[in-house]
N, C-alpha and C positions, 0 to 999 in steps of 0.2 A: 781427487778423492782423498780424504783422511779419515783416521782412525777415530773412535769415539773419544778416547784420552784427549787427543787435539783439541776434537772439537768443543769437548765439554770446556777445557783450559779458556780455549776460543771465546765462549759468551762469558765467561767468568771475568774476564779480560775487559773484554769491551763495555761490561755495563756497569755500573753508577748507580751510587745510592744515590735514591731519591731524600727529599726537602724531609723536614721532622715536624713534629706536629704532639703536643701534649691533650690525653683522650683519658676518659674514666676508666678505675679500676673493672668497671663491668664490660668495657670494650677490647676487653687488654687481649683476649684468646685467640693465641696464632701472629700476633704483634710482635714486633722486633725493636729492642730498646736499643736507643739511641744515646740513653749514657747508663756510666754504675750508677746502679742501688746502693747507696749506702742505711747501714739500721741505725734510727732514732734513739737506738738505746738496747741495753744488755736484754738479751733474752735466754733463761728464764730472767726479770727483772729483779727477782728474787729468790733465796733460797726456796723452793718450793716443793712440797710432798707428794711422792709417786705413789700415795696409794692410800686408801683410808687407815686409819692405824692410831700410835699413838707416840709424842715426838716425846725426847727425854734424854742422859746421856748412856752414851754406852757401858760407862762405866760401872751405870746403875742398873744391868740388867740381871742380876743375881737380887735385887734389890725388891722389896714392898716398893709400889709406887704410890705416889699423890694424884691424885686426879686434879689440876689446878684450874681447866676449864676446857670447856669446846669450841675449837676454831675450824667453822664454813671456808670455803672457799669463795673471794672477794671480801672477806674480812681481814683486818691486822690483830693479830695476838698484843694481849694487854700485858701479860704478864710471863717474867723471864723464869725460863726454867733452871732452878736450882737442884741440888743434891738431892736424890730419891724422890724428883719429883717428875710430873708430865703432864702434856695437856692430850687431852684429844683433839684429832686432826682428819679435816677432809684431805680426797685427793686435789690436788692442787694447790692449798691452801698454803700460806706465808707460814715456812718453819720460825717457831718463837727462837729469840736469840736464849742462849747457852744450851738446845736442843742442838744433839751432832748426829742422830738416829731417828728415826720411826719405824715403831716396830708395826709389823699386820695384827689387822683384831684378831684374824684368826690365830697368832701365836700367844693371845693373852688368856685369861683367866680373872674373871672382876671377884674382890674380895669383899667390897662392899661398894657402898654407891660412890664412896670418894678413892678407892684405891684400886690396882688390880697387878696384877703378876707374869712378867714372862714365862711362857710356858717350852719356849726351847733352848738350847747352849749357845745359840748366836745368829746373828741375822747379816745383813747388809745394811749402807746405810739409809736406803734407799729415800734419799731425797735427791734433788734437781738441783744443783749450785747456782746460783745465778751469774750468767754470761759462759756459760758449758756450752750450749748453742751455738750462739752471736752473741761477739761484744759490741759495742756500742760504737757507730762509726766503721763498724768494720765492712766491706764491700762483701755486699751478698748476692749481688748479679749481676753480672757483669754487659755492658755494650756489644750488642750484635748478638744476646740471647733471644732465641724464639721463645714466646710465652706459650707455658703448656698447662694444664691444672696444678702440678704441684708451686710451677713461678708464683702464678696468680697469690697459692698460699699466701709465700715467701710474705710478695708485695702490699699486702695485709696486715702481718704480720709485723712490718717496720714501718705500717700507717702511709707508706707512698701509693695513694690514691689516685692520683695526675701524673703518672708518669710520662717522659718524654721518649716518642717510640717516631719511627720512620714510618713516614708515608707506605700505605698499598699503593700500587700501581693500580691504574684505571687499564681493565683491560677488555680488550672489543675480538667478537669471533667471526669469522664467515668461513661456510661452506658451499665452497664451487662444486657447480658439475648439474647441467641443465638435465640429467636424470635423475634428480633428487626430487623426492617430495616429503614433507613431515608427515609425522607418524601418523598421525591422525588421518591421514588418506589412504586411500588403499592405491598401492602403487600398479601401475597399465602397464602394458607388454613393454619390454627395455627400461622400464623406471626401480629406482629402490629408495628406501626409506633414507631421510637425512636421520641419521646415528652417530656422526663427528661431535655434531654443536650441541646436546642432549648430554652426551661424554663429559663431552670438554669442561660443560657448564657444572657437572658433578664434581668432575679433579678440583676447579676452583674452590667451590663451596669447603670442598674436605680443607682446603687450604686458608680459609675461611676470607676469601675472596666473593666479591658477588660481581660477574664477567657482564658484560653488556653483548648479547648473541644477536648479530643483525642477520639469522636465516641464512637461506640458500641465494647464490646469485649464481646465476646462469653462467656456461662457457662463451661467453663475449668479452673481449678485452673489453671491450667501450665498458660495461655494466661493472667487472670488477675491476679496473681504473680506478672507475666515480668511485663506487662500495669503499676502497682501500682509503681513497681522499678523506671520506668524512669518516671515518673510525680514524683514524690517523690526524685527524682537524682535533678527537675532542677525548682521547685516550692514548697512555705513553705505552703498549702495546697492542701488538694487532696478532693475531694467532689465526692462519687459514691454515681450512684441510682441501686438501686436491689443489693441481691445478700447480703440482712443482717440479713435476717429472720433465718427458722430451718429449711429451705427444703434441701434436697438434694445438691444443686447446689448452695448453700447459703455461699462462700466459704471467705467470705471478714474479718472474726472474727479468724477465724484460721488463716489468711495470716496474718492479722496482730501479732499477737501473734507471728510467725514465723519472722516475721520482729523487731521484738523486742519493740514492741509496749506494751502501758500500755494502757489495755480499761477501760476507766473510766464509760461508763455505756454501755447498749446494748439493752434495754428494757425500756419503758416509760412508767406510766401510763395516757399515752395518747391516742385519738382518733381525726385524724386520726395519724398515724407514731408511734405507738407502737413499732416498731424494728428500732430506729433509733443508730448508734453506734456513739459515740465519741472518739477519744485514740492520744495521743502524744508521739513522739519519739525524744527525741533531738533535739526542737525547729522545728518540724515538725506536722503538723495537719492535720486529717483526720478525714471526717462529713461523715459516712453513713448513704443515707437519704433511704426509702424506692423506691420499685417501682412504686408503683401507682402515676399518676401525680399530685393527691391531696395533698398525703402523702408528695411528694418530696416538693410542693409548699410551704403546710403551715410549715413543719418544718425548709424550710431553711426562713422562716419570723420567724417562733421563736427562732433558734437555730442558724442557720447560717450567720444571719443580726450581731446578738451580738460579734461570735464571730472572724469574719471580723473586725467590727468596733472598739472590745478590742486589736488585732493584729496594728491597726492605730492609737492608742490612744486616742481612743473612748466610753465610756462606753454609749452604745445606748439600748434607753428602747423607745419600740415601743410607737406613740403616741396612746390614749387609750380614750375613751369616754364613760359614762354612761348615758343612755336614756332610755326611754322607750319604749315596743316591742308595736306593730301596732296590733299583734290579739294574741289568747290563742296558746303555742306552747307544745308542749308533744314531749317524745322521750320513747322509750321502755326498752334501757338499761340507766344506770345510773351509772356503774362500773371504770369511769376513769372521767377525764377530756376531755367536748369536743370540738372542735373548728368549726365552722358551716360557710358557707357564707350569709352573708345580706346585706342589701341596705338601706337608707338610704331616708325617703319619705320626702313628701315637707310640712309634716307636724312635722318634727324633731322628727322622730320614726323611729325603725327598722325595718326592714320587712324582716322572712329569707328567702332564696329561696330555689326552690324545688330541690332537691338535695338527688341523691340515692347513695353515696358512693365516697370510695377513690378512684377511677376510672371516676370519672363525673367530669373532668376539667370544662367541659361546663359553669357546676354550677355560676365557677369563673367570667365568662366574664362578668355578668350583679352585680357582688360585689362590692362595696367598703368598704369592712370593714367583720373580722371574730371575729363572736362572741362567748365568751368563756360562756360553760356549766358548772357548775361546777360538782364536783365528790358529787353522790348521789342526784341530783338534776334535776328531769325527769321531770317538767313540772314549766313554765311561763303562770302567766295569765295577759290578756291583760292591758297593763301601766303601770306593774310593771319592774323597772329599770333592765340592763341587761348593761355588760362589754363587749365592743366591739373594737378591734385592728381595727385601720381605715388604709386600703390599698396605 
């Protein structure tokens, strides 16, 4: 048995980016680049006006001004502004060269149709310099960034449209346990809904993964043997739930081993997902999570986020926040590491919720955020800080 530190180091260790591959800017969400960004050129590209107004010098703001003409945005200014003079200006628009100011209209006062007058004792200069930003050639994102809406901006922004990013991994699910049936049936005396591979197939998606779910296979080695072979023939992970513990029918430790698998652990000191398995066979990976839908849930947020996102060329560390809990919390045992769900109040405190076990998905719908117990550490009292994974 080892500690979750271990074991998380453990896959992080063992897996391998995958092959890279150049995909359209519209593909990019959740992508993991494979080299720097660099920008095509300075941005702003030019001096440019933060505001409707009117460009002129500063010198000259005690001054009558000239109105010399009006410059749009996506137009070039034709003519330099000299001594008591100014043009009018959109926002954004190319400050005219000897313009070192723009004043706001609203600080003006028009004298007639070709002049007008500051109307305060002093402004800012309030233009854009060009390469204030990014200069030109400068590295604006670097290798092994996950792309999120603002990247995408960036990648826009410096016209890299094909950018070069790391493969997804192809990844395949099964849920053991011959008393499973899909939702859509109504489950008979001893049966319960399959709710692992339904889970599982969401976490992916959030991750902007699309998972390949080959359903339920029955507690028969012979059935998940075969099931493991071909998810494994035609995808570089395989993710089961059930079917990794020491019951009877617990057959996924042996198969692997049979498959010629190296299990790097098998046992956690964790709560929930104490039997969760790890093991690699020739650039091939296998996450057995447990059955319970808690267990499934929060291991593949500790275990399975990582090493997805190390397979993309990602090294992702969940975001993480310390607060303070909202009342007095006690737990009975104290023997592992534990991971709990809480919320989040409107007074920047945690609040757990009530939650009877690795079976109580329920728990999760009202969470945002699991908070870590530590090992040996059975009671919090109210205010004092507490480490919490935000959902």
């Amino acid at each position: 048995m080892i500690t979750f530190n271990e074991a998380l180091q453990t896959v992080k260790n063992a897996t391998k980016k995958l092959d890279t591959e150049i995909i359209h800017l519209s593909d990019c969400l959740n992508r993991v680049l494979a080299e720097d960004i660099l920008s095509d050129m300075s941005i702003p590209p030019f001096n440019k006006s933060a505001m409707d107004g009117y460009a002129c010098k500063q010198a000259d703001l005690a001054n009558q001004l000239e109105v010399l003409e009006v410059i749009a945005a996506g137009t070039a200014p034709t003519k330099l502004i000299g001594d008591n003079q100014c043009s009018k200006i959109m926002t954004g628009a190319m400050v005219p060269e000897g313009a070192d100011t723009v004043i706001m209209i609203e600080h003006t006062e028009e004298i007639d149709a070709n002049h007008i007058r500051f109307t305060k004792e002093k402004t800012k200069s309030n233009i854009c310099l060009k390469g204030e930003d990014i200069l030109e050639n400068e590295v604006v994102l670097k290798r092994g960034t996950r792309l999120k809406a603002q990247h995408i901006s960036v990648l826009a922004t410096v016209g890299c449209t094909n950018p070069l990013v790391f493969k997804q991994p192809k990844v395949a699910s099964i849920a053991t346990g011959s008393e499973l049936v899909e939702p859509d049936q109504k489950p008979k005396l001893s049966q319960i809904r399959n709710v692992n591979s339904w889970q599982l197939q969401a976490q992916l998606q959030k991750m902007g993964i699309k998972g390949n779910s080959l359903g339920i296979v029955s507690d028969s080695k012979e059935a998940t043997k075969k099931a493991m072979i071909t998810c494994l023939e035609e995808n570089d992970v395989l993710i089961i739930s059930g079917g990794v513990s020491v019951g009877d029918f617990d057959f996924i430790p042996q198969i692997l081993k049979e498959l010629g698998f190296n299990i790097w652990f098998h046992t956690l000191m964790v709560k929930p997902g104490k039997h969760t398995v790890f093991a690699t066979c020739k650039g091939k990976y296998v996450l057995g999570l447990p059955g319970n839908p808690v267990s499934s849930f929060v291991q593949f947020e500790l275990l399975g986020k990582p090493l997805l996102y190390r397979l993309m060329g990602h090294d992702y560390n969940a975001p993480m926040v310390k607060m303070p809990i909202a009342s007095d919390y006690q737990r009975k045992r104290a023997d592992r590491l534990e991971f709990l769900p809480v919320r989040f109040n409107a007074d920047n405190q945690i609040v757990p919720i009530k939650y009877h076990g690795s079976a109580h998905i329920n728990a999760f719908t009202l969470a945002n955020g699991i908070m870590a117990v530590p090992k040996d550490v059975d009671e919090f009292t109210e205010g004092e800080f507490v480490y919490v994974r935000q959902l």
